[in-house]
C-alpha positions as CSV (number, residue, x, y, z in Angstrom):
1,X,245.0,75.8,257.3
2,X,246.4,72.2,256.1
3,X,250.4,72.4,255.1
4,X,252.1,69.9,253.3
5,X,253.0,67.9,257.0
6,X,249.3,66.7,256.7
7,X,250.0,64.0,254.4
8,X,251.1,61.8,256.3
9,X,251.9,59.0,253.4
10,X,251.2,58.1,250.1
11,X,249.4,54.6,249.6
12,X,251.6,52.1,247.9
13,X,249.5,48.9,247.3
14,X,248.0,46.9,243.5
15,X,245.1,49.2,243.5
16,X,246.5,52.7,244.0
17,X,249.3,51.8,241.4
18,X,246.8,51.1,238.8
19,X,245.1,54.4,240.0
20,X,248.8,55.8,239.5
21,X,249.0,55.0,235.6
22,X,245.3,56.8,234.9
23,X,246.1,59.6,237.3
24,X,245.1,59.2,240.5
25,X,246.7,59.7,243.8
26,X,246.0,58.0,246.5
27,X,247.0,59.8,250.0
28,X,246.5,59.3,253.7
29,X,245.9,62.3,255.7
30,X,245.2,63.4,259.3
31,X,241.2,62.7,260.0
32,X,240.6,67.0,260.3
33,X,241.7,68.0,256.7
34,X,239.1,68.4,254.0
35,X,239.4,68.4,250.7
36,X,239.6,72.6,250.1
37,X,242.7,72.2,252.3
38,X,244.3,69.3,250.3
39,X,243.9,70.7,247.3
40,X,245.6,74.1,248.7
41,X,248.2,71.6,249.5
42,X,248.9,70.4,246.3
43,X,248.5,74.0,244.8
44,X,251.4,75.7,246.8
45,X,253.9,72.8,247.5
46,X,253.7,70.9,244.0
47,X,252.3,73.7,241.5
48,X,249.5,72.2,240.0
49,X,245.8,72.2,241.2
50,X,244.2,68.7,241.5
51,X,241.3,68.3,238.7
52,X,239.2,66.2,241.3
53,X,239.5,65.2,245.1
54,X,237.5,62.2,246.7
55,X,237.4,61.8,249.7
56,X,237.3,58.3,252.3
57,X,237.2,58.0,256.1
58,X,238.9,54.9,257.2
59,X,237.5,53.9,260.7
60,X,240.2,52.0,262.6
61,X,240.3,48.1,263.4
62,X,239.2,46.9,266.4
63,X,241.7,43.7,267.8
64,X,242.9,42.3,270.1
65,X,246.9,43.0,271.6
66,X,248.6,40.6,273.4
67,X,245.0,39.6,275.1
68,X,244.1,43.5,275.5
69,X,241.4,44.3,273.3
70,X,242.3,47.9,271.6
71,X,241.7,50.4,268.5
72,X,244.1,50.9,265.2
73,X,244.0,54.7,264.8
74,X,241.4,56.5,262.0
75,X,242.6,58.1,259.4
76,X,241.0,59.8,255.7
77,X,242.0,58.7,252.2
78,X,242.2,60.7,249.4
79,X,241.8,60.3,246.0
80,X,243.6,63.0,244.3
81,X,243.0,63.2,240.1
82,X,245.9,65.0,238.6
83,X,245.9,67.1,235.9
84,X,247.6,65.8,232.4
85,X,251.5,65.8,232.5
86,X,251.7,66.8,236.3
87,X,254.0,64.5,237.9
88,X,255.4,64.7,241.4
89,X,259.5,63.3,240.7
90,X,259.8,63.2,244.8
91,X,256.6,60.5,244.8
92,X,257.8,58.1,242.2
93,X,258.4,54.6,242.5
């Protein structure tokens, strides 16, 4: 079961902020949680059930660290559609 400490952020950049004003959310999660378990998220900690959840698995970056070649970590994006009026205040920007 997926609790609210699975999101770890919400994704601030031009695209998701266009996303914002239609109604999407666009969150970044642990690689293990599914979209049944985000959306049980959003049901008990915010009070509204998501209308639509897509989801994206980011693979990380390879590169190179001070001449040590290593891995940025993996993580799943979520597109979360919200239902009309639902706003989350704590999210804003």
């Amino acid at each position: 079961m997926a609790d609210i400490t699975d999101i770890k952020s919400i994704i601030y950049t031009e695209k998701s902020l266009k996303l914002q004003e239609v109604g999407v959310l666009v969150v970044q999660t642990s690689p293990k949680v599914t979209k049944h378990q985000l959306k049980e998220v959003f049901k008990e900690y915010f009070g509204f059930t998501p209308l639509k959840i897509n989801a994206l698995n980011q693979e990380g970056k390879r590169k190179r660290f001070k001449g040590v070649k290593g891995q940025k970590a993996s993580f799943k994006k979520f597109y979360v559609k919200l239902p009309e009026g639902a706003k989350i205040e704590s999210l804003a920007v």
